[in-house]
VOPAGU-2260 file (C-alpha; in pm, 1 decimal, decimal comma):
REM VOPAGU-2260
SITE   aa  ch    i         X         Y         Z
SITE  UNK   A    0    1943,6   -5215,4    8021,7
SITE  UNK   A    1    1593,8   -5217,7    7939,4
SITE  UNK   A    2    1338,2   -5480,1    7974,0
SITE  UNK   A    3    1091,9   -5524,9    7617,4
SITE  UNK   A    4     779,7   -5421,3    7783,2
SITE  UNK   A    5     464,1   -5578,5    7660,5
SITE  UNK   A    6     177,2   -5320,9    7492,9
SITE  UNK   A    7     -17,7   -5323,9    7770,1
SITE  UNK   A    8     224,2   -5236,1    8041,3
SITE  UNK   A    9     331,4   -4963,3    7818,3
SITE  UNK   A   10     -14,1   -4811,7    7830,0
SITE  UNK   A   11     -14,5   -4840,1    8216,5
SITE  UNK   A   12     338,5   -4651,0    8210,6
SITE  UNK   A   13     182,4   -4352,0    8000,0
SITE  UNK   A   14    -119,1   -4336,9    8164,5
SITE  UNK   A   15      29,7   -4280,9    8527,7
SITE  UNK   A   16     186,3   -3976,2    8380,4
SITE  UNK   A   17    -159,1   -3824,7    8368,7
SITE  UNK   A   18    -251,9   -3974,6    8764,1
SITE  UNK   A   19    -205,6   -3646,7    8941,0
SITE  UNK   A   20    -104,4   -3829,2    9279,3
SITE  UNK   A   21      99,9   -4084,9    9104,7
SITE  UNK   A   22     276,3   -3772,5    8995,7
SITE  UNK   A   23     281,3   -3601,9    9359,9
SITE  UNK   A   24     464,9   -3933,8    9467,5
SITE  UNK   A   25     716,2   -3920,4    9187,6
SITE  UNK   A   26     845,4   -3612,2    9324,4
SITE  UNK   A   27     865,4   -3771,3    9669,6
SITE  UNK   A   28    1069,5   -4110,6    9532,6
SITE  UNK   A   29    1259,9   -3826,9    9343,3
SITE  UNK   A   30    1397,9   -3642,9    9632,1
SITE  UNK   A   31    1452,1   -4004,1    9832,9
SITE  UNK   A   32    1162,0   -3904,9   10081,3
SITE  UNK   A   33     934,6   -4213,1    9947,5
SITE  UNK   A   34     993,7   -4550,1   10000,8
SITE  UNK   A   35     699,4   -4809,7    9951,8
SITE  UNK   A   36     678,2   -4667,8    9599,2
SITE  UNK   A   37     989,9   -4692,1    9290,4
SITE  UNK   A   38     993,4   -4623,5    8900,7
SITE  UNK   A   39    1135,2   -4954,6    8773,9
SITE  UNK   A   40    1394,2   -5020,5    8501,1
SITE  UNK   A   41    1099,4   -4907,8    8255,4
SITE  UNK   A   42     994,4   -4631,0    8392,0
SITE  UNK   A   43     645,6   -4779,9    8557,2
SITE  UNK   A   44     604,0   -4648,8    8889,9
SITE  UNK   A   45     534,2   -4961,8    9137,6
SITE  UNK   A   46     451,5   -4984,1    9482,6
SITE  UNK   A   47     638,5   -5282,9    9642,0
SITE  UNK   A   48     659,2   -5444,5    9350,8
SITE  UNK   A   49     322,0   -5404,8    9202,3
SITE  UNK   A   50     203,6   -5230,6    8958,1
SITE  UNK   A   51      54,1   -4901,4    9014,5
SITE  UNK   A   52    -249,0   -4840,1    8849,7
SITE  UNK   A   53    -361,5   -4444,6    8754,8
SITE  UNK   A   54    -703,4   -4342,1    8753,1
SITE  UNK   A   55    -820,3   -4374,2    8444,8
SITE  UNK   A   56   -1161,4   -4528,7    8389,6
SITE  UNK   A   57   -1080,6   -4661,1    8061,5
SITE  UNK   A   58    -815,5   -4819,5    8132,7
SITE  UNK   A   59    -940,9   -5022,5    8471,0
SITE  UNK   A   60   -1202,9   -5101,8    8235,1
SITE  UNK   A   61    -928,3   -5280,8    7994,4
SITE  UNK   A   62    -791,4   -5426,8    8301,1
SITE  UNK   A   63   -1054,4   -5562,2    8419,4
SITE  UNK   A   64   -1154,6   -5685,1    8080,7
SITE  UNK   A   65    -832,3   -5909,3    8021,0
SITE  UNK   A   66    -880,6   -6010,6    8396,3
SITE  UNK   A   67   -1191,8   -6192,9    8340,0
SITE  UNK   A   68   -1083,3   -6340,6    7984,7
SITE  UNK   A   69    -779,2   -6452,6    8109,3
SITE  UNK   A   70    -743,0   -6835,8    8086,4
SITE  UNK   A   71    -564,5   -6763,7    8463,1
SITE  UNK   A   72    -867,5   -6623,9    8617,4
SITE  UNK   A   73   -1014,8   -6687,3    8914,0
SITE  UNK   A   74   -1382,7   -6663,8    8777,6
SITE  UNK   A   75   -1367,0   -6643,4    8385,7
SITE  UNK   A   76   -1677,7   -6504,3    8234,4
C-alpha cells in the first residue's frame, strides 16, 4: 500500500528520474547488485534511508530554501 506523499517529496521522486547516475544505480538495485541504495514504497530512490537528492540546481535551491525557513532549523535566516 502506498504512503500519501507530501508535494515536495513528490518533486524529489520526479526529479531523480532525470539524475543520470541516480538512474545508473536503479539498474544496479534492479538486478540485486546494489545494496546501500532502495526505491521505497513510493518509488523515491533512498540511500540507507535517506533521501536521495538528483542534481538539479533548482531544486537544491528549494531545498535549501525550506531548510533555512524551517521553524526546525539549525540557523533560521
Amino acid at each position: 500500500m502506498l504512503k500519501l506523499m507530501n508535494p515536495f517529496l513528490e518533486n524529489i521522486k520526479e526529479c531523480q528520474k532525470t539524475d543520470k547516475k541516480l538512474m545508473e544505480k536503479l539498474v544496479l538495485i534492479n538486478e540485486g547488485k546494489e545494496t546501500d541504495f532502495k526505491v521505497d514504497e513510493n518509488g523515491v530512490m533512498r540511500i540507507r534511508e535517506r533521501v536521495c537528492i538528483p542534481d538539479v540546481p533548482e531544486l537544491k535551491r528549494m531545498i535549501m530554501e525550506e531548510g533555512h525557513r524551517s521553524g526546525l532549523s539549525i540557523h533560521p535566516g
